[in-house]
Structures are given as C-alpha cells and as structure tokens.
Chimera marker file (.cmm) of the C-alpha trace (Angstrom):
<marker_set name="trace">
<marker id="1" x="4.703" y="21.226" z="-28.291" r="1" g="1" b="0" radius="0.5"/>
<marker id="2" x="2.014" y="22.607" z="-25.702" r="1" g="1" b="0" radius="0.5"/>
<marker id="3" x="1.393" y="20.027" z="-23.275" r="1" g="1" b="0" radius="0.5"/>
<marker id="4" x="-2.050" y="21.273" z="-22.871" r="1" g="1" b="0" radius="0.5"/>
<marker id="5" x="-4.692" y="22.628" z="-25.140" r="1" g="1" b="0" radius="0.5"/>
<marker id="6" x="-5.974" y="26.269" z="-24.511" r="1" g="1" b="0" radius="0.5"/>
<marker id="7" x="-8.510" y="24.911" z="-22.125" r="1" g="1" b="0" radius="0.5"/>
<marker id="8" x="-6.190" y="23.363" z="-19.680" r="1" g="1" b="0" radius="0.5"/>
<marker id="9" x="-6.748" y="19.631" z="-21.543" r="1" g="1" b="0" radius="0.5"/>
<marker id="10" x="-4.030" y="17.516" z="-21.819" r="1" g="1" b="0" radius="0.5"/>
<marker id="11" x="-3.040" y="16.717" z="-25.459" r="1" g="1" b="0" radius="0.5"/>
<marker id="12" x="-1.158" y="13.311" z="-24.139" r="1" g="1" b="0" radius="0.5"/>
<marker id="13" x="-4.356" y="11.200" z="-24.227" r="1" g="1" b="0" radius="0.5"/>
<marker id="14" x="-5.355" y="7.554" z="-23.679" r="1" g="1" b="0" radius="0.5"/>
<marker id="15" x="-6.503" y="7.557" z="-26.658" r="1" g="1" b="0" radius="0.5"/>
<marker id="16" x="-6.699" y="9.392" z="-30.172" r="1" g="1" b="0" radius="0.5"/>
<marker id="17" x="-9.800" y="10.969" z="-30.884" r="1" g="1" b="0" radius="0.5"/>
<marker id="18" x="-8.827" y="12.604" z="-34.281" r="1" g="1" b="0" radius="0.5"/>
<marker id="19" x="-8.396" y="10.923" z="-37.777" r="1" g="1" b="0" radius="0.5"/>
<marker id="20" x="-4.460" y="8.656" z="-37.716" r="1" g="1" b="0" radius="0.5"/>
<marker id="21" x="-2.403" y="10.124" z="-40.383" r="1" g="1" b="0" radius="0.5"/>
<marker id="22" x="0.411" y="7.974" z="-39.005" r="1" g="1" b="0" radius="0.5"/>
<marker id="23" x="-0.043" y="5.136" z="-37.093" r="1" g="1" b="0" radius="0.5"/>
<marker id="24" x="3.353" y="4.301" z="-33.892" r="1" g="1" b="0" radius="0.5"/>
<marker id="25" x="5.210" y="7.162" z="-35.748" r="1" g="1" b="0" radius="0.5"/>
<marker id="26" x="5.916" y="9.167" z="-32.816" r="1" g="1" b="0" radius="0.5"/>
<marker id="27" x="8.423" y="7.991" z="-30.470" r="1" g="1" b="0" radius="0.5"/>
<marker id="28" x="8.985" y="10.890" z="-28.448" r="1" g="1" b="0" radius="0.5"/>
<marker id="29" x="7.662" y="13.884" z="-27.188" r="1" g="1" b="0" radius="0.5"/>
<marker id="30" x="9.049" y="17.497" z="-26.046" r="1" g="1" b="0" radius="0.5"/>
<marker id="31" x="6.807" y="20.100" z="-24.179" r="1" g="1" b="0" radius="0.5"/>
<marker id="32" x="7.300" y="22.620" z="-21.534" r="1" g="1" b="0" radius="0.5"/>
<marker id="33" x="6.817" y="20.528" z="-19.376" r="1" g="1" b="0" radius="0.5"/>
<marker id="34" x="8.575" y="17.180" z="-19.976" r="1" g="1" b="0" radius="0.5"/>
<marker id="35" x="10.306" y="15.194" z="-22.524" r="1" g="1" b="0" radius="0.5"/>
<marker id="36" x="8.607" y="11.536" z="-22.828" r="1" g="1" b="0" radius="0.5"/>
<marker id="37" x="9.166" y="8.292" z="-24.548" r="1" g="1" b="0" radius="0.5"/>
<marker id="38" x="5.854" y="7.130" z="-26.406" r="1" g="1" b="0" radius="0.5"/>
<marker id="39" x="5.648" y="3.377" z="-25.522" r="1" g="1" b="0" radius="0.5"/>
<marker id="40" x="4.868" y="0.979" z="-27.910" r="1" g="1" b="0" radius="0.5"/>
<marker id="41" x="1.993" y="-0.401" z="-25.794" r="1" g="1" b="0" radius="0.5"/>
<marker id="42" x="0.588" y="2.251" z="-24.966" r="1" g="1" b="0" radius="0.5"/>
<marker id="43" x="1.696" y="5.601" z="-22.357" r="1" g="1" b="0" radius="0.5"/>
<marker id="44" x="4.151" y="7.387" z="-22.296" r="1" g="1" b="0" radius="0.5"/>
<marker id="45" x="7.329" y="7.043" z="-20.002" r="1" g="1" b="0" radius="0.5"/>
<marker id="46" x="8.219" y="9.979" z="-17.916" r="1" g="1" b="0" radius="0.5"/>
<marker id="47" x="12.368" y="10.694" z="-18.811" r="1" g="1" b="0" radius="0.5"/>
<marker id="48" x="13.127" y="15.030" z="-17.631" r="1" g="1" b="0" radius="0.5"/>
<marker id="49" x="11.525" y="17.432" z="-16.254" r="1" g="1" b="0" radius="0.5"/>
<marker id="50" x="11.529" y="21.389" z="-17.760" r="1" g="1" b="0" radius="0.5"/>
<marker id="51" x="13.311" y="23.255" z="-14.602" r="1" g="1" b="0" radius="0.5"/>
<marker id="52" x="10.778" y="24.437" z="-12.177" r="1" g="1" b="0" radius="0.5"/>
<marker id="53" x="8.289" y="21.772" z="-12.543" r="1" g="1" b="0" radius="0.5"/>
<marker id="54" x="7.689" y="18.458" z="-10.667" r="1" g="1" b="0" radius="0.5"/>
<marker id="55" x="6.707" y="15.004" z="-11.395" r="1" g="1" b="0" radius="0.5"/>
<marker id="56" x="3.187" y="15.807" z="-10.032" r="1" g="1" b="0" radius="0.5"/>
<marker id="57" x="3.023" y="18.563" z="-12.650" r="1" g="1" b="0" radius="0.5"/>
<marker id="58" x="3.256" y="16.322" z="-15.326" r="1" g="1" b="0" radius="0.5"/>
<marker id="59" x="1.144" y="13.469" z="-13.519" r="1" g="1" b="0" radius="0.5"/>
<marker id="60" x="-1.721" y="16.521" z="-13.284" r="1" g="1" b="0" radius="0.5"/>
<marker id="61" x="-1.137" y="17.702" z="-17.488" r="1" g="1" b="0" radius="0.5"/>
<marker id="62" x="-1.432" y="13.963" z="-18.469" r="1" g="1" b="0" radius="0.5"/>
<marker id="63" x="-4.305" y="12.001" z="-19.384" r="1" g="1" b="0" radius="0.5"/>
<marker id="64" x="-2.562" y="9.413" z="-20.836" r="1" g="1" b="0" radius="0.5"/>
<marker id="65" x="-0.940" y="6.539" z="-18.499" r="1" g="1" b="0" radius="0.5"/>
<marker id="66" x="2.250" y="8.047" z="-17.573" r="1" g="1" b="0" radius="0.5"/>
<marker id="67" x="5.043" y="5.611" z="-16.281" r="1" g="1" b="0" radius="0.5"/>
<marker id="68" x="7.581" y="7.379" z="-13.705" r="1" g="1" b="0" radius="0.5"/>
<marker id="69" x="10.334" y="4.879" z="-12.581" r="1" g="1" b="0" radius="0.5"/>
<marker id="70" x="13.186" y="6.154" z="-10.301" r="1" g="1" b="0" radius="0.5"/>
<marker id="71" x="14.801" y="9.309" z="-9.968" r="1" g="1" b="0" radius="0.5"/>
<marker id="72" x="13.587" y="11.706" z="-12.725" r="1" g="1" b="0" radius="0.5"/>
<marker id="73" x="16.246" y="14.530" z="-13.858" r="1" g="1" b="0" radius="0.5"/>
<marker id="74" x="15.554" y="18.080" z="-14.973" r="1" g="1" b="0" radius="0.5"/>
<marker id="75" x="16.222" y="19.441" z="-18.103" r="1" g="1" b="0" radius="0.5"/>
<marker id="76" x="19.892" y="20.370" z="-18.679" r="1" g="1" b="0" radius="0.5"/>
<marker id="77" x="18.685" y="24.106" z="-20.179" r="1" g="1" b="0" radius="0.5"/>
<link id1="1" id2="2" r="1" g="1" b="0" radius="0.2"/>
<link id1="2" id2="3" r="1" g="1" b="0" radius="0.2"/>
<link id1="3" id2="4" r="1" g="1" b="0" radius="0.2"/>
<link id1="4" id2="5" r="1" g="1" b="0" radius="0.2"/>
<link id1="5" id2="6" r="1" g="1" b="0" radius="0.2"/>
<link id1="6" id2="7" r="1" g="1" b="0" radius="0.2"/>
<link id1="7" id2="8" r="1" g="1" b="0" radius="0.2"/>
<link id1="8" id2="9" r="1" g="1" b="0" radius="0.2"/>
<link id1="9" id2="10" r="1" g="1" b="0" radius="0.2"/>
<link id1="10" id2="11" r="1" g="1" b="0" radius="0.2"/>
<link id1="11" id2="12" r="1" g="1" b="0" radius="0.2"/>
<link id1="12" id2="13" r="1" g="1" b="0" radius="0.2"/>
<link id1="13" id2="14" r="1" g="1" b="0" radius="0.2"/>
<link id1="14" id2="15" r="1" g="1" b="0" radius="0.2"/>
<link id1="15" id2="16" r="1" g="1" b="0" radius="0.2"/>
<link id1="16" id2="17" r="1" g="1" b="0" radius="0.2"/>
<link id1="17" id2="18" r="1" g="1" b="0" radius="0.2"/>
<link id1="18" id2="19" r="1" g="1" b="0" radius="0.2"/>
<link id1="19" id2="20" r="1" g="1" b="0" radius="0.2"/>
<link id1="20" id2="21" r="1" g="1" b="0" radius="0.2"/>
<link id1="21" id2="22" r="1" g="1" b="0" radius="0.2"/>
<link id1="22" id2="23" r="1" g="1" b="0" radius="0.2"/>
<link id1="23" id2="24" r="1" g="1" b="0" radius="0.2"/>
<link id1="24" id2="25" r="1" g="1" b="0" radius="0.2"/>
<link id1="25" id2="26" r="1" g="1" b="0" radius="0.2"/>
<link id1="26" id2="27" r="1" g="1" b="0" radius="0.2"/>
<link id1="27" id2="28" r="1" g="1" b="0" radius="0.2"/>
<link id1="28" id2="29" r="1" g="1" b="0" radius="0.2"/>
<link id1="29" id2="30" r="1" g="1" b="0" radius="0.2"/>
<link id1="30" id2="31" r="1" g="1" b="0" radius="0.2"/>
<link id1="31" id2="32" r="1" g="1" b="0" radius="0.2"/>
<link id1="32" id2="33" r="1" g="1" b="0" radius="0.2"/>
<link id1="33" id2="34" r="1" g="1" b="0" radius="0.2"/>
<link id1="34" id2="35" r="1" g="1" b="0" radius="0.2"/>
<link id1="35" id2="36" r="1" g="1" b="0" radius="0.2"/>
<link id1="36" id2="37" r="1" g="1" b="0" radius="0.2"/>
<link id1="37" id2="38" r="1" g="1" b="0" radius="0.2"/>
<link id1="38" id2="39" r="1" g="1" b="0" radius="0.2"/>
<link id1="39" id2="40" r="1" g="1" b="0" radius="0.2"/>
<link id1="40" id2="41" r="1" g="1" b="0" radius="0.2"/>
<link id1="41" id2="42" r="1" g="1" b="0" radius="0.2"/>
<link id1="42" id2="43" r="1" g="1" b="0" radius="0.2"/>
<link id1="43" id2="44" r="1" g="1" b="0" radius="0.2"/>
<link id1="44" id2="45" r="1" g="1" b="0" radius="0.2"/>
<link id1="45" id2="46" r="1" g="1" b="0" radius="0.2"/>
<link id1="46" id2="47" r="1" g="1" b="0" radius="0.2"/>
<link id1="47" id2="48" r="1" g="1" b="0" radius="0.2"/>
<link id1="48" id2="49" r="1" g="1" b="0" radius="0.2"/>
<link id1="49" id2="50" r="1" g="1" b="0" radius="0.2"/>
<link id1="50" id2="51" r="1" g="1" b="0" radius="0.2"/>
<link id1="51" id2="52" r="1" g="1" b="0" radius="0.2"/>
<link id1="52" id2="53" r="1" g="1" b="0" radius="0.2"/>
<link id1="53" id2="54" r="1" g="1" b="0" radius="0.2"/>
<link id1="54" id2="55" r="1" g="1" b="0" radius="0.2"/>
<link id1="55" id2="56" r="1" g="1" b="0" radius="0.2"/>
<link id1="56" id2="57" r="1" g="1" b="0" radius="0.2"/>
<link id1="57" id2="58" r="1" g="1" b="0" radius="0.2"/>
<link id1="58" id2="59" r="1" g="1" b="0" radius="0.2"/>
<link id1="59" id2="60" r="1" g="1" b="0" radius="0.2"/>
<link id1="60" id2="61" r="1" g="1" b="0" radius="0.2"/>
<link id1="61" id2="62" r="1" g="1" b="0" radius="0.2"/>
<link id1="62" id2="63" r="1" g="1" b="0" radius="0.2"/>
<link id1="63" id2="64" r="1" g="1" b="0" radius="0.2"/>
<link id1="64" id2="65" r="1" g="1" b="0" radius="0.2"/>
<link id1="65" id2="66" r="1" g="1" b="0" radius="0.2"/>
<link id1="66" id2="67" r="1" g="1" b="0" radius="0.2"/>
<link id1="67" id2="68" r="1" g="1" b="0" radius="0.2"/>
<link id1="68" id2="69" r="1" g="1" b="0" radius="0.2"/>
<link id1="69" id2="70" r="1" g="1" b="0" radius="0.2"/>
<link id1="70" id2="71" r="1" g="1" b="0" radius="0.2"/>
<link id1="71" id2="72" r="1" g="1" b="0" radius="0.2"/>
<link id1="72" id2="73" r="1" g="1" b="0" radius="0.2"/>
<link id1="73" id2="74" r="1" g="1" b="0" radius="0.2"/>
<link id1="74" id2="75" r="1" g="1" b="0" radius="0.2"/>
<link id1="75" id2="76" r="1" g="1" b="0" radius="0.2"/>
<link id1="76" id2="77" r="1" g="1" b="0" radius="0.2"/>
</marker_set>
C-alpha cells in the first residue's frame, strides 16, 4: 500500500477515523516505504526499509507511534 494519502498524510495513524470492518486483523504492513509489524497495543514496529530510504523517512510518513529498535535492514529487492 501507499504509505501516504495523495496529500502527503500518513495513512499509519494513531488512531482510526473511518468505520472498523475488522477489528486487530492486520498484523502487518507493506508500503514503499517500509514493511511494519502492527502491535497489539498500539504502533507499529519499524522491521526494513525500501532501498533508498532512511529511518527518518519513515519517522516523517508516520503518524502513528512508530517503534525503531536497533539496526534496521533494507529491503532484500
């Protein structure tokens, strides 16, 4: 998925702000920019990088808490 909306908005959010159709369904998540574990209480835990793009990248695209912890590979392409 886009990481972002068209408007530059992250779509990884602190909250939801749509109708649930599933409720802790998603565990993961792929965009250009990163793959990411959803945590069960809540954020999202930074795993790989897309090539090219840095930890702050991410950081910037997400609204959502984002945990980091250690060394954080890129994407074997």
């Amino acid at each position: 998925m886009q990481h972002v909306n068209k408007a530059g908005q992250s779509k990884l959010l602190k909250a939801c702000t749509l109708p649930l159709t599933g409720l802790r369904c998603v565990k993961k998540i792929v965009t250009e920019l990163a793959v990411l574990d959803v945590l069960p209480e809540g954020g999202f835990k930074l795993l790989e990088t897309a090539p090219g793009v840095t930890v702050e990248d991410v950081r910037q695209a997400t609204e959502g808490k984002l945990i980091v912890e250690g060394v954080i590979p890129e994407m074997q392409i």
